[in-house]
C-alpha positions in Angstrom: -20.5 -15.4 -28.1 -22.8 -12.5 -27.5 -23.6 -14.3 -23.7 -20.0 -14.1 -22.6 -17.7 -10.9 -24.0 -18.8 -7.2 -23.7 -17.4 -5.9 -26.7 -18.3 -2.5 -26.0 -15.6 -2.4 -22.8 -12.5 -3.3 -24.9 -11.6 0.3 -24.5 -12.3 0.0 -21.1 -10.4 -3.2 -21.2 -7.3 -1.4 -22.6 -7.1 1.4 -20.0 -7.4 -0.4 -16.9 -4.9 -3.1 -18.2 -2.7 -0.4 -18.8 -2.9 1.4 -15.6 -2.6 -1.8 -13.5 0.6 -2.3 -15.2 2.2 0.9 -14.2 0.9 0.1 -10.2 2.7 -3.0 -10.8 6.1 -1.0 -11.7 5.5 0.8 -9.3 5.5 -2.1 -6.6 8.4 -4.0 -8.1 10.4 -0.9 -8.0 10.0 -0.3 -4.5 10.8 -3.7 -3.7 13.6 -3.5 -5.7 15.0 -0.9 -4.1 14.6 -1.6 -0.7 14.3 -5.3 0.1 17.9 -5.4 1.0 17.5 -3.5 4.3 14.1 -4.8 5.0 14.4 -8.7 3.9 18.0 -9.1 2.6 20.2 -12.0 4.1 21.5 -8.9 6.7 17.9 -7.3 6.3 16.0 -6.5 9.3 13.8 -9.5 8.9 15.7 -11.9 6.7 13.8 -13.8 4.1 16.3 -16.9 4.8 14.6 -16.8 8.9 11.3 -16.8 7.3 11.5 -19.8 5.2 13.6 -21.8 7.4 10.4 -21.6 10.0 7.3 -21.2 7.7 6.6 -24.1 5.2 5.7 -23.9 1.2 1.7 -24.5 1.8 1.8 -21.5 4.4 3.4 -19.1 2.5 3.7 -20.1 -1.7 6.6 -18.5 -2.8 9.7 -18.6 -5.1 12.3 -18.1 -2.3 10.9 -21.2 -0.3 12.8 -22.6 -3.1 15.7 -20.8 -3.2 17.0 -17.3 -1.7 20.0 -14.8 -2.1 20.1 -11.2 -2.4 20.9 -11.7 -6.2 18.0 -13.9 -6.8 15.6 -11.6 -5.4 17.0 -8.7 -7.2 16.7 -10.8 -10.1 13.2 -11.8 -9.5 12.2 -7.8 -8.8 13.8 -6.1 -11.7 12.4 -9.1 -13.9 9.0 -7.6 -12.2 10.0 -4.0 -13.5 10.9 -5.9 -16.9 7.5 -7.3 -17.2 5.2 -4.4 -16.5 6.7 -1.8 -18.3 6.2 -4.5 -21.3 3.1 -4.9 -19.9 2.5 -0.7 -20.0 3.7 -1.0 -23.4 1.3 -3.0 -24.8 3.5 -6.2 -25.7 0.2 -8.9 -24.3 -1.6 -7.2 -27.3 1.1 -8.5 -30.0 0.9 -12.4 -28.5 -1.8 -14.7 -28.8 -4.3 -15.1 -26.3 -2.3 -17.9 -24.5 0.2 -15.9 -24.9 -0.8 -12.7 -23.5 -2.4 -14.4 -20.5 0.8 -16.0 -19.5 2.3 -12.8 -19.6 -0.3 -11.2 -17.3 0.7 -14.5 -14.9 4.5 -13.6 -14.5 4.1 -10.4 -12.5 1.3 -11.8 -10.2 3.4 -15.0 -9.5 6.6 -12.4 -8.7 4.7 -10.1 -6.7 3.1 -13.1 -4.7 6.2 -14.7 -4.2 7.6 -11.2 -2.6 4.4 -10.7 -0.4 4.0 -14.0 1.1 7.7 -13.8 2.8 7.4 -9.6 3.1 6.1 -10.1 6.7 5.9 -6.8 7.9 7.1 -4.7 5.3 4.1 -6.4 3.7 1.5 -6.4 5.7 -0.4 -3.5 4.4 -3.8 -4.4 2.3 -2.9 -2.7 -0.8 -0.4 -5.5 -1.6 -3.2 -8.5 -1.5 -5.2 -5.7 -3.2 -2.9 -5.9 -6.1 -2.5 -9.6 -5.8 -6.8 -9.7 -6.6 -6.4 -7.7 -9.1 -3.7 -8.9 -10.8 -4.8 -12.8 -10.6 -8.4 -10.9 -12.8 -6.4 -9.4 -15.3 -4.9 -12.9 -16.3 -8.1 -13.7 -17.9 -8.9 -10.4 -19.1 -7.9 -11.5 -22.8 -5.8 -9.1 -25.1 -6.9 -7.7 -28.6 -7.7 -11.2 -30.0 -11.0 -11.1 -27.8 -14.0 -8.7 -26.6 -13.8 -8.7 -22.4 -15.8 -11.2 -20.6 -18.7 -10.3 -19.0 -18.2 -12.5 -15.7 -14.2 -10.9 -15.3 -15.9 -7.4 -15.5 -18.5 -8.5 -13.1 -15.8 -9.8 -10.8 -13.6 -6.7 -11.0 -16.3 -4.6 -10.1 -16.9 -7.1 -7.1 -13.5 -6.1 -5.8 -14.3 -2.7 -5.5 -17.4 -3.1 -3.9 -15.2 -4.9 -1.3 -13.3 -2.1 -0.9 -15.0 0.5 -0.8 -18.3 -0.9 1.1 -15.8 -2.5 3.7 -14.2 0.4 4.1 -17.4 2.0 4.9 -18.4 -0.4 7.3 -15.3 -0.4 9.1 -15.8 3.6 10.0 -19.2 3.2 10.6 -18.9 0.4 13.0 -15.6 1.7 14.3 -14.6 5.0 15.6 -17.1 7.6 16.6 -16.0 10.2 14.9 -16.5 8.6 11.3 -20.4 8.7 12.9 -20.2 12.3 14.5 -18.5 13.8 11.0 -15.5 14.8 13.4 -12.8 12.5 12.1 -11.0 14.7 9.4 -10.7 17.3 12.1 -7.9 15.2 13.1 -6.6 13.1 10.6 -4.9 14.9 8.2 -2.8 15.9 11.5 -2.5 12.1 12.1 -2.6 10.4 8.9 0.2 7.8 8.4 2.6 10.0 6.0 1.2 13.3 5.3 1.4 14.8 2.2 2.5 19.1 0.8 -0.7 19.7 1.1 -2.1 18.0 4.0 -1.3 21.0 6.3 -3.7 23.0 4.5 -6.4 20.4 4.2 -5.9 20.1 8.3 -6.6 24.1 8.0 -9.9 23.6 5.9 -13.1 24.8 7.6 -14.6 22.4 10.4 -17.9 22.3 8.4 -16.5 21.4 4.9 -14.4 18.9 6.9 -17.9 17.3 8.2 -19.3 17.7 4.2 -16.1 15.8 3.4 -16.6 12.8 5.8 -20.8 12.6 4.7 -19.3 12.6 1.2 -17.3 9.7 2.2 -19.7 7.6 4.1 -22.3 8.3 0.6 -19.4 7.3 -1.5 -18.3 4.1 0.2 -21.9 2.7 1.5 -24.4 3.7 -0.8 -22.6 4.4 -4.3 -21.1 1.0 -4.5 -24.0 -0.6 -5.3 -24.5 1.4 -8.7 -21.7 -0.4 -10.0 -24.3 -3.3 -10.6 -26.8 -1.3 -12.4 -27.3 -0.8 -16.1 -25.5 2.4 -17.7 -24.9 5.1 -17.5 -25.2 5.0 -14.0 -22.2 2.7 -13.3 -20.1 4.7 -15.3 -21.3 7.6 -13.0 -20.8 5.4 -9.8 -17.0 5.2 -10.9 -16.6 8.3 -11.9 -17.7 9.5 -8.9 -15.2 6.9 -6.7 -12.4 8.2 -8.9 -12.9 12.2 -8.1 -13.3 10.9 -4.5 -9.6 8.8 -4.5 -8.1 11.6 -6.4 -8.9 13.6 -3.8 -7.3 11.3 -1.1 -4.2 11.5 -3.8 -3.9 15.3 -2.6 -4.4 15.0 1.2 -1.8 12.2 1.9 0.5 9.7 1.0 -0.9 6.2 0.8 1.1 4.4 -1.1 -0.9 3.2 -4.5 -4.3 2.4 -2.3 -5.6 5.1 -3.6 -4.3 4.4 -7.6 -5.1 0.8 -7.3 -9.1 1.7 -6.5 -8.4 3.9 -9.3 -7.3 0.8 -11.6 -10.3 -0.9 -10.4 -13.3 1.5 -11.4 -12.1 1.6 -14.8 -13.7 -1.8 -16.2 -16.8 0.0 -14.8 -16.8 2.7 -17.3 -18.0 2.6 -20.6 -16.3 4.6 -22.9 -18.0 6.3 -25.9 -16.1 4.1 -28.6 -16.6 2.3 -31.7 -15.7 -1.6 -30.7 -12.9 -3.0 -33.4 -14.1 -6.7 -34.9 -12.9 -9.4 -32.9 -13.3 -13.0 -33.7 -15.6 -15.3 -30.7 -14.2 -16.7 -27.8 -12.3 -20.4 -28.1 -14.5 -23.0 -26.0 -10.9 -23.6 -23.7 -10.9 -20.2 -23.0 -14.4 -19.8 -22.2 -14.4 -22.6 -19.8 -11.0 -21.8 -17.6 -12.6 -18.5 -17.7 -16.0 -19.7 -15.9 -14.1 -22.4 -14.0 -11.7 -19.0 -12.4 -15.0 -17.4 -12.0 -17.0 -20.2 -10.2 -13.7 -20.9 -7.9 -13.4 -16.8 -6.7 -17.2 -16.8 -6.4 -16.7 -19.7 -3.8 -13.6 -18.4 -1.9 -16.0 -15.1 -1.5 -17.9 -16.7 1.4 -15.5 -15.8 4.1 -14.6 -12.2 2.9 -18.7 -11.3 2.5 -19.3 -13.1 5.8 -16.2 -10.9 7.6 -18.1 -8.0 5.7 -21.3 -8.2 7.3 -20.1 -9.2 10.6 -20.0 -7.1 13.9 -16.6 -8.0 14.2 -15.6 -7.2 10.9 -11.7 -6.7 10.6 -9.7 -4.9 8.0 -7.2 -5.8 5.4 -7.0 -10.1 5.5 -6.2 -12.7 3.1 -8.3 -16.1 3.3 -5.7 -17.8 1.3 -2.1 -18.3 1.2 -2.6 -16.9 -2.4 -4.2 -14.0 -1.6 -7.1 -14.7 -4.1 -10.4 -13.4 -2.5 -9.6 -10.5 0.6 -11.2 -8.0 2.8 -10.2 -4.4 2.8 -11.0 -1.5 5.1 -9.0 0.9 6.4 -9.0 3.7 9.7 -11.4 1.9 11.2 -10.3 4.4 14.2 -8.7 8.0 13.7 -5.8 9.2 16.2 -6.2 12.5 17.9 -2.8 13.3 19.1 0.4 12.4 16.8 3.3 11.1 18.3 6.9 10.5 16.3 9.8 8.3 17.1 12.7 10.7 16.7 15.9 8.2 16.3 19.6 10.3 17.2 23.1 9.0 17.4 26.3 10.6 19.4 30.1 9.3 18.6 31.0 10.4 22.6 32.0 7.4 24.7 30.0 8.4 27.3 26.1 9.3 26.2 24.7 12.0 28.1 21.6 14.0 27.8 23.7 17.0 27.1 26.1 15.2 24.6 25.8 16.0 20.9 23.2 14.0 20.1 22.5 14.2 15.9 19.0 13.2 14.3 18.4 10.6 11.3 16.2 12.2 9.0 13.4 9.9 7.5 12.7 10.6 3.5 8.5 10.9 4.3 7.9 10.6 8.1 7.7 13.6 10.2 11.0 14.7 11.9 12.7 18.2 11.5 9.2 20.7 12.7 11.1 23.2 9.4 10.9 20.2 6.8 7.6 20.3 4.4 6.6 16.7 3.4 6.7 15.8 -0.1 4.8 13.5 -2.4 5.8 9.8 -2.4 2.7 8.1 -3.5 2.2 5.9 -4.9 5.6 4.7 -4.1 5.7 3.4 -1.0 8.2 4.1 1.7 8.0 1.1 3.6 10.6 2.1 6.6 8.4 5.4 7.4 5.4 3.8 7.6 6.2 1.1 10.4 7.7 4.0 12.3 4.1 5.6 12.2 3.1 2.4 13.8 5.9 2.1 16.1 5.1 5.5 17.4 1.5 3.8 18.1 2.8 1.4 20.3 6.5 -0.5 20.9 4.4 -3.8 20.0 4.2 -2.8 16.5 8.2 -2.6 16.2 9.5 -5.0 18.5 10.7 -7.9 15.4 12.3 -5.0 13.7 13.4 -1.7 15.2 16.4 -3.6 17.4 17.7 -4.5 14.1 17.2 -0.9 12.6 19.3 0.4 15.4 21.8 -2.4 14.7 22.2 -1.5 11.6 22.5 2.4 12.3 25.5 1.5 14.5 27.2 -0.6 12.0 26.1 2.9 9.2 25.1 0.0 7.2 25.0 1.2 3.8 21.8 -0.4 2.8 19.8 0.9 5.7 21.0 4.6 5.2 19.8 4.7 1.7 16.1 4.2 3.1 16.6 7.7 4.6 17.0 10.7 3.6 19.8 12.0 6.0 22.1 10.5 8.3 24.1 12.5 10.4 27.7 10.7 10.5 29.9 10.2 7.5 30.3 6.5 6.0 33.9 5.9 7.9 32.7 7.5 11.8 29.3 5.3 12.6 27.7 6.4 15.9 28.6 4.8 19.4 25.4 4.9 21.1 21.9 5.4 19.4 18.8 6.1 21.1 14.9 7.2 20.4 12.6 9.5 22.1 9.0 10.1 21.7 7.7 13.2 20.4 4.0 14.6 20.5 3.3 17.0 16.8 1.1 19.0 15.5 0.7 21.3 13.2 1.8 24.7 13.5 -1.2 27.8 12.9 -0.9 30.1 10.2 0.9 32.7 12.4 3.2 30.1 13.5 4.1 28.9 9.9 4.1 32.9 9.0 6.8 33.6 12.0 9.2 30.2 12.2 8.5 28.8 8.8 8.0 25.7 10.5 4.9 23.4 9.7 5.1 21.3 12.6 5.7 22.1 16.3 7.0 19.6 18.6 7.5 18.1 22.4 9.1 15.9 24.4 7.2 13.0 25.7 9.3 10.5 26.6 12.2 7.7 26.7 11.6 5.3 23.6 14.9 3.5 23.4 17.5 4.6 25.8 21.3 5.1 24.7 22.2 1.7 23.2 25.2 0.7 21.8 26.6 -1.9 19.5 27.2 -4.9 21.6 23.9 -4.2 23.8 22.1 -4.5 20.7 23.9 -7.7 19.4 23.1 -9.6 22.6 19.3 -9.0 22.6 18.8 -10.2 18.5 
């Protein structure tokens, strides 16, 4: 019926299921490739801990049910399985039942991996995809024209996260309101990117231009998305140039994609619908009933929104249906790096031969260019941006890391990009020091070829070895 599908958006449709596919590959390969380190049964934060403490209703998930290593791998690659089908089309070729149980298997995967991630998962871009995912269940496939009230939702999200996220700078640090903050964050950023050294270097006025672009992007263009066309295709368009240019300045996991995902319903491509038979009556109504039950579970997230309080990045429900978003509500000024070194000498001494681990996308060696990661996420690197915030932020995991860097766990050392001892001569002691960074000038990169310059701050961990580590787990 003409009241209920937009067949005009079936291109639109296509795309963005597409594209949400690949950021779901893209978050089952990670997981796949490093839960064993992170939540493994010898992980940092075991899954089997988790469960044994946190019940079902709390925290829905497959491994409440059952957990191993194997299962999990099962369970991610099956994840990998399912959206590159997904990417390739295969919900087109089933019937609508069909297609939408197909669409239901990675969101039920992916939830069942967030809800016991714990701190490897606490970052907003995973309930982000869980929103988005639980939509495109009842997107339909070829057999039907796009509903009007998913499209309507979808473009809710995004309002969510881009007006949150404008909220949260405006209410938050002073620098969002002063047009100051980019003189700093590109220094401070989470993960920099290759080019983020020369976005720090940009002009101070073009970096206030850039943070007025951002404030009339995320408060004021969102609410285009709800006006007729073209002008919500512009509002998208316009939110798309403006996350492809956060794609160049850093590394933030698939954040910036996922938006991506998202303003694509909004768009109307110029397209000749195909003929597509009406609606069925059951799919109509679970359609409305999904749409009359997220409407409902909106309360909290538009009344966290609109608060003075407003916080970032929450989930409402264990099944991460309805969420609030937001993000650098505060910018750092000074960067500081946790710079993790090992010695074999029996005796550790400030002048013994200390040797540094070298993390794949976090700062450490001042000579070493960051590269491009995004949107996979390096989960490890990222928690030791926050640990470099503040111990508090590490203090359920990084004893464990340096566990595991004693025993040269093999697991562990594949989540970095160097270790300094051979597989058969693990370090005696390990230790961590704090280190202030910055980015070198343009003579300085010119003359050392370094694009970071370093100093000492202070103790972080002292020398620690084996057994001291083992008695405080």
């Amino acid at each position: 019926m003409e009241w209920f599908t937009a067949p005009d958006y079936w291109l639109s449709r296509l795309v963005f299921q597409r594209a949400l596919a690949a950021v779901y590959l893209v978050a089952f390969l990670t997981a796949a490739l490093q839960f064993r380190a992170l939540l493994g049964e010898r992980g940092m934060l075991p899954i089997p801990r988790f469960v044994a403490r946190v019940p079902f209703k709390r925290a829905p998930s497959l491994f409440q049910l059952h957990y191993s290593d194997r299962f999990f791998a099962a369970c991610a690659w099956a994840g990998c399985a399912v959206s590159a089908a997904l990417l390739a089309g295969l919900d087109s070729l089933l019937p609508l039942w069909g297609g939408m149980l197909l669409w239901l298997v990675p969101w039920v995967l992916y939830l069942s991996i967030v809800n016991v991630g714990q701190t490897w998962y606490g970052f907003g871009w995973e309930s982000l995809l869980l929103e988005v995912g639980f939509l495109a269940v009842f997107l339909g496939n070829d057999e039907v024209a796009p509903p009007i009230v998913v499209l309507f939702l979808l473009r809710w999200i995004l309002f969510r996260v881009e007006f949150g996220a404008g909220l949260i700078k405006m209410r938050g640090d002073a620098c969002w309101r002063n047009l100051t903050c980019l003189y700093h964050h590109h220094e401070t950023q989470p993960m920099p990117g290759p080019l983020s050294w020369f976005f720090h270097h940009l002009p101070r006025p073009l970096h206030r231009a850039e943070v007025a672009a951002n404030h009339f992007t995320q408060l004021v263009v969102p609410f285009l998305l709800f006006t007729p066309q073209p002008i919500a295709t512009a509002a998208a368009s316009l939110m798309i140039v403006t996350q492809l240019w956060l794609v160049l300045s850093g590394n933030f996991s698939w954040l910036n994609w996922i938006t991506i995902v998202l303003a694509l319903p909004a768009i109307e491509f110029p397209t000749t619908p195909p003929s597509v038979a009406d609606a069925p009556l059951w799919y109509e109504i679970v359609v409305l009933a999904v749409a009359a039950l997220l409407v409902g579970l909106s309360y909290q997230p538009v009344r966290n929104m609109i608060s003075r309080r407003q916080v970032m990045n929450r989930s409402f429900d264990p099944l991460h249906l309805v969420n609030t978003y937001g993000a650098f509500g505060s910018v750092s000024r000074i960067r500081y790096e946790v710079v993790v070194e090992g010695t074999t000498e029996p005796v550790p001494r400030e002048d013994s031969d200390w040797r540094e681990y070298e993390f794949k996308g976090k700062p450490g060696d001042p000579r070493h260019w960051p590269c491009q990661f995004a949107p996979y996420h390096l989960r490890l690197d990222w928690m030791m941006w926050f640990a470099a915030l503040s111990p508090a932020y590490a203090g359920s995991w990084f004893g464990a890391l340096v566990e595991r860097l004693l025993e040269n766990d093999r697991a562990t050392l594949k989540l970095l990009r160097r270790s300094p001892f051979p597989p058969d001569e693990p370090p005696r002691f390990v230790r961590a020091r704090l280190f202030r960074y910055r980015y070198t000038t343009w003579r300085e990169l010119r003359e050392t070829g370094a694009c970071w310059e370093r100093t000492y701050v202070r103790e972080y961990l002292p020398p620690t070895r084996l057994a001291g580590v083992a008695q405080r787990s």
